[in-house]
N, C-alpha and C positions, 0 to 999 in steps of 0.2 A: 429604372433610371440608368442614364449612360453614365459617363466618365463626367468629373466634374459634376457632377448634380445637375446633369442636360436630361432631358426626356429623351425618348427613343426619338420623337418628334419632331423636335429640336436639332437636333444631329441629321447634319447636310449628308444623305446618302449621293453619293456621285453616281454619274452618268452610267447607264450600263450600255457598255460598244458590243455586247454580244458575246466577250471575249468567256467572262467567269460568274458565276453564281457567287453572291457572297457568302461565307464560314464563316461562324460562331468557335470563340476562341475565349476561354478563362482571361476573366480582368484583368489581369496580371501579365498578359501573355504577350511581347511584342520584342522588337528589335530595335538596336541603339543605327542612329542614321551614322553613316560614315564622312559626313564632312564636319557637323555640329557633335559627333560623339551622342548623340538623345536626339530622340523629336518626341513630339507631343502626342498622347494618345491618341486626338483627333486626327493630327496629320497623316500617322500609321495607317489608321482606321480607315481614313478615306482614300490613300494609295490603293490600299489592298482591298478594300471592299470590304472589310468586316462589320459584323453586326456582334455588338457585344451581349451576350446574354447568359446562361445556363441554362442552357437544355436539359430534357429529360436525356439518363443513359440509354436509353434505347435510340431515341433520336441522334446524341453525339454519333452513339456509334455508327449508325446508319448512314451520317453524314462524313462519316470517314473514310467508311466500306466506298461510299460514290464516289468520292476526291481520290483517290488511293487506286481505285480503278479504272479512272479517266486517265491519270499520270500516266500509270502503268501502259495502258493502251496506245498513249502517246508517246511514249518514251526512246524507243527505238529511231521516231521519226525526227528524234530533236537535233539539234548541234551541242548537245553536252557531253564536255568531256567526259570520262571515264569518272576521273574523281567527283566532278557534280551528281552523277548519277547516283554514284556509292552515297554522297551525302545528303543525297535525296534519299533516298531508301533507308538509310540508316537514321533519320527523321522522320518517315512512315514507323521503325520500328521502335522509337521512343514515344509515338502519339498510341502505338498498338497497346507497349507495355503498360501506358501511365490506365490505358481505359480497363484494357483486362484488370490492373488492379484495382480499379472501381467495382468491378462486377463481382471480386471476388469479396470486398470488403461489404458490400450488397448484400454478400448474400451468408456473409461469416468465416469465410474460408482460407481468407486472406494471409492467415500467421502461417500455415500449412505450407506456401508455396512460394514464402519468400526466401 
């Protein structure tokens, strides 16, 4: 079930121009629109292309290692400034921490390393 008690089904997946693959992102996970202060889960959702769900951690992770090395590869090429770059990266490195802590907690080891 998606957001609001929609089916996956039910939820308008938008156009794809070629541009992005859509990410799988924890329910909870989204940003506040800057003119209204909030948008709606849907409207987020369908901007960015997400598909809400929980994956298995092998799969997140998988899908982060891709995302994280296209950026990267593309990164050089873009017009971002210096600071968007840093706060790109340093958003690879809070999606890095939050999953190692998954794996660690997986697998019991978790108290050790925080």
């Amino acid at each position: 079930m998606g957001q609001d008690g929609q089916s996956v089904s039910e939820i308008t997946t938008p156009p794809d121009y070629g541009l992005i693959s859509p990410i799988s992102l924890p329910d909870d996970g989204r940003m506040p629109d800057a003119t209204a202060g909030s948008s709606t889960p849907a409207e987020y959702d369908s901007y960015f292309r997400l598909v809400r769900e929980r994956p298995e951690l092998a799969t997140w992770s998988q899908s982060c290692l891709e995302v994280q090395r296209r950026v990267l590869d593309d990164l050089d090429a873009t017009g971002l400034s210096a600071q968007d770059r840093c706060d790109m990266l340093a958003g690879f490195l809070v999606v890095l921490h939050s999953t190692l802590e998954r794996w660690l907690d997986l697998h019991g080891a978790a108290e050790v390393h925080r």
